[in-house]
matplotlib code that plots the C-alpha trace (Angstrom):
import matplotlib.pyplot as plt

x = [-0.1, -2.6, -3.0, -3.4, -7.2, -6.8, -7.8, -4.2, -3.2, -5.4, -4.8, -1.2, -2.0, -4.1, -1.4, 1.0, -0.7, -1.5, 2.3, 3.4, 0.3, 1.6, -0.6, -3.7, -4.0, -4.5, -0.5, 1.0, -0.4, 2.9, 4.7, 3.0, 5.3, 2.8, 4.8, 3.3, 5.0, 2.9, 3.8, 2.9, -0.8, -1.4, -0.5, -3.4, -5.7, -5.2, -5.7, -9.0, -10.6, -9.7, -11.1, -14.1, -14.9, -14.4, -16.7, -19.5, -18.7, -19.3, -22.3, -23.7, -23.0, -24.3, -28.0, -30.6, -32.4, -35.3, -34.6, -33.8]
y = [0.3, -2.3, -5.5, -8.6, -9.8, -12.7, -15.8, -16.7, -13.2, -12.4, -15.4, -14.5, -11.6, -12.8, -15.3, -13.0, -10.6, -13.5, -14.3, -11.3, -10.8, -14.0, -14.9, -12.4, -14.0, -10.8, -11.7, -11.8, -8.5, -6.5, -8.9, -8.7, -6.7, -4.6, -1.6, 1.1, 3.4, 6.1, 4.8, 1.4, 2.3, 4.4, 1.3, -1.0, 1.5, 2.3, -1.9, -2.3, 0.7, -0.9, -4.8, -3.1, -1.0, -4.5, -5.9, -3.4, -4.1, -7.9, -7.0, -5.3, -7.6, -10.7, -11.8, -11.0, -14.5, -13.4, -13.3, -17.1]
z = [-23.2, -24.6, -22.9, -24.3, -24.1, -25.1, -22.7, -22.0, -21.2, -18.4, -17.2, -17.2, -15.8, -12.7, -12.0, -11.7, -9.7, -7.6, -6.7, -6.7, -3.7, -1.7, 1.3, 1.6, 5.7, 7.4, 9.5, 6.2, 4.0, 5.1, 3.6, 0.3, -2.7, -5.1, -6.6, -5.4, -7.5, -8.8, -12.3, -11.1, -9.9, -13.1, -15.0, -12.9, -12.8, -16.4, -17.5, -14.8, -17.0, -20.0, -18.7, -17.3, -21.3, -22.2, -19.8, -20.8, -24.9, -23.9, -22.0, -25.1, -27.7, -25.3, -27.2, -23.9, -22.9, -24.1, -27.4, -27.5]

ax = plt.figure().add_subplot(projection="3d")
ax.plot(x, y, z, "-o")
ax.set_aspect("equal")
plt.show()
């Protein structure tokens, strides 16, 4: 699976994940539906190691202040 890393697609992506997590208030986290299928988690996991390589790519191709 490869996500889309465009702008629009984590944006998708964290809007989703933000219905799908409802009200975070600590009387309403039972209520909350993440799969937590073991096929589900693999699937998360899997796309937060991918944004996080991204992340450090970014981090590496960013010119350091200094050189400005």
């Amino acid at each position: 699976m490869s996500a889309d890393m465009s702008a629009k697609g984590i944006d998708a992506r964290l809007r989703e994940a933000s219905r799908l997590a409802g009200s975070l208030r600590p009387e309403a986290r039972l209520e909350t539906k993440i799969d937590t299928s073991g096929p589900a988690v693999a699937a998360r996991l899997k796309e937060a190691s991918d944004l996080l390589d991204l992340c450090h790519a970014l981090s590496r191709n960013e010119p350091s202040a200094s050189a400005q």
